[in-house]
C-alpha positions, 0 to 999 in steps of 0.5 A: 673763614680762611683763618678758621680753616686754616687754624683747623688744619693745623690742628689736624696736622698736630694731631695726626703726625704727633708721633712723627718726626720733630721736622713734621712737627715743628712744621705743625707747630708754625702753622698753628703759630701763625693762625694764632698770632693772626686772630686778633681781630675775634677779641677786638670786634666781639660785642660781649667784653666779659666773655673776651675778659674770660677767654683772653687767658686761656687763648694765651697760655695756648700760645705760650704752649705752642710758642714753647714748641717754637721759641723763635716764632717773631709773630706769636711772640709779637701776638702774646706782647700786645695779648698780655698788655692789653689783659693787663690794662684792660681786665686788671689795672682798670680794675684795681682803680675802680675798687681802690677807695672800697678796697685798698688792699686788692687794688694793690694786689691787682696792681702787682699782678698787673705789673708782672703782665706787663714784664711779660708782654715786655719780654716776649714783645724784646724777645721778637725784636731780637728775633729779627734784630739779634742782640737788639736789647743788650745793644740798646742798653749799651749804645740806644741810638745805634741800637734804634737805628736798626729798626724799621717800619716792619717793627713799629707794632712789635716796638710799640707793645713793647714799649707800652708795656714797659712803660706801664709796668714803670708806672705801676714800680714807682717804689722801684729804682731800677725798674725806674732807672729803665724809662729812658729806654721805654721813652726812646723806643717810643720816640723812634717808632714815632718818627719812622710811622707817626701815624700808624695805627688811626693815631695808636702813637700820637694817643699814647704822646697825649698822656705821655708829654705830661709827665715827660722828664726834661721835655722841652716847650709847653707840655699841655700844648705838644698834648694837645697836637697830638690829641687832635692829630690823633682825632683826625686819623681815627674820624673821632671815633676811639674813645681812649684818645678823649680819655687820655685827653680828659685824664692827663691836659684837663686835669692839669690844667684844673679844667673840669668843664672840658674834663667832663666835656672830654668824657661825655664825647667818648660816651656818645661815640658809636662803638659798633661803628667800628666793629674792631675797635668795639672792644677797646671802645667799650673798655675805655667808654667805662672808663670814662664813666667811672671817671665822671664819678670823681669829679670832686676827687680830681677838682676840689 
């Protein structure tokens, strides 16, 4: 109730001082950034995924427009990384992977629109770390070590969102050389923010190393057991209970290893968890939930 009210006077203050001076209105104008960037939790818990799917763009092109007015505002441009990736995974690459067998064509379209997403996110997640770090990202493209040196646990969510995101548009631009050539950058980022926080978030960056140690280029020792490490460390800290830990899980080590019984086993244990045990994990539950059924339609596709 307090966030609402204070999105409201906002508002308010919007409204009632539009013609007054810009020192007013930048003042307005921050306020109703910060009630923004602070209302993920209304998408996270709603119980009704499509009508989040339905509302996510409008509440980010309001952000976009306020950010317009406030170009420097570190937590609405955080808000709008993690806003455009999780659109862009959730309402649009899983998309184009349920169709792509029915329709080639718009799978590939969707895959390109969800890629610029990701840049998106990307740009706006660097654009915040340089709002508390400034030449963070040319610094990490000239003297990576030195730049990631800077960041501290304050930037861990701001850090991940952006190189999530970066990462996701890299796999979506296989038949790009230079947006190829930048995955070291995304991987160092994601490795400096696992050893300042390794277990931020119930697991968020462990979940993420479970599908990522698989396809690490040049990693050293046994990718399906470093996988599996964070798998269970991940389960620890969330109680079992976020489904995309055992999809990861099932998608990447399982299927590596031609293991169809714990890839179905994996699966049938994302199906069965509660997801209004934890009302803000019920979005992203249920997003990966259908995932999880929809891979259990291809087993002869994945294990011949």
């Amino acid at each position: 109730m307090g966030q609402k009210r204070k999105f409201l006077n906002c508002l308010l203050l919007v409204a009632a001082f539009g013609t007054a001076s810009c020192s007013i209105k930048n003042v307005a104008m921050n306020q109703l950034g910060d009630a923004l960037s602070g209302g993920g939790t209304v998408f996270s818990s709603d119980e009704d995924p499509e009508l989040v799917g339905d509302a996510l763009p409008f509440s980010l092109k309001l952000m976009e427009s306020v950010l317009a007015e406030t170009p420097r505002h570190k937590a609405l441009l955080g808000a709008l990384a993690s806003g455009f990736a999780q659109y862009a995974y959730g309402y649009v690459q899983l998309d184009a992977d349920e169709i792509e067998d029915e329709d080639y064509d718009r799978a590939l379209e969707l895959r390109g629109r969800a890629k610029n997403l990701y840049l998106r996110a990307k740009g706006y997640g660097m654009r915040s770390l340089e709002v508390a770090h400034p030449g963070f990202e040319a610094d990490l493209k000239s003297d990576k070590f030195a730049a990631l040196e800077r960041l501290g646990r304050g930037d861990v969510e701001t850090a991940y969102w952006t190189a999530l995101a970066w990462a996701g548009a890299i796999v979506l631009s296989l038949d790009d050389p230079q947006i190829l050539g930048e995955l070291a950058y995304a991987e160092a980022l994601m490795d400096r923010i696992m050893g300042l926080d390794p277990d931020w978030e119930y697991g968020t960056l462990h979940g993420f190393f479970i599908t990522y140690e698989m396809s690490r280029l040049g990693g050293e020792g046994d990718s399906v057991e470093k996988a599996t490490l964070h798998f269970k460390r991940a389960k620890e800290l969330s109680g079992g209970n976020i489904a995309s830990y055992y999809v990861a899980m099932a998608e990447s080590v399982a299927v590596e290893k031609g293991d169809k019984e714990l890839f179905v086993s994996l699966l049938n244990q994302a199906l069965a968890i509660d997801i209004d045990a934890r009302p803000d994990w019920r979005l992203s539950n249920f997003i990966y939930q259908r995932r999880a059924k929809w891979l259990l339609t291809r087993l002869d596709w994945y294990f011949f």
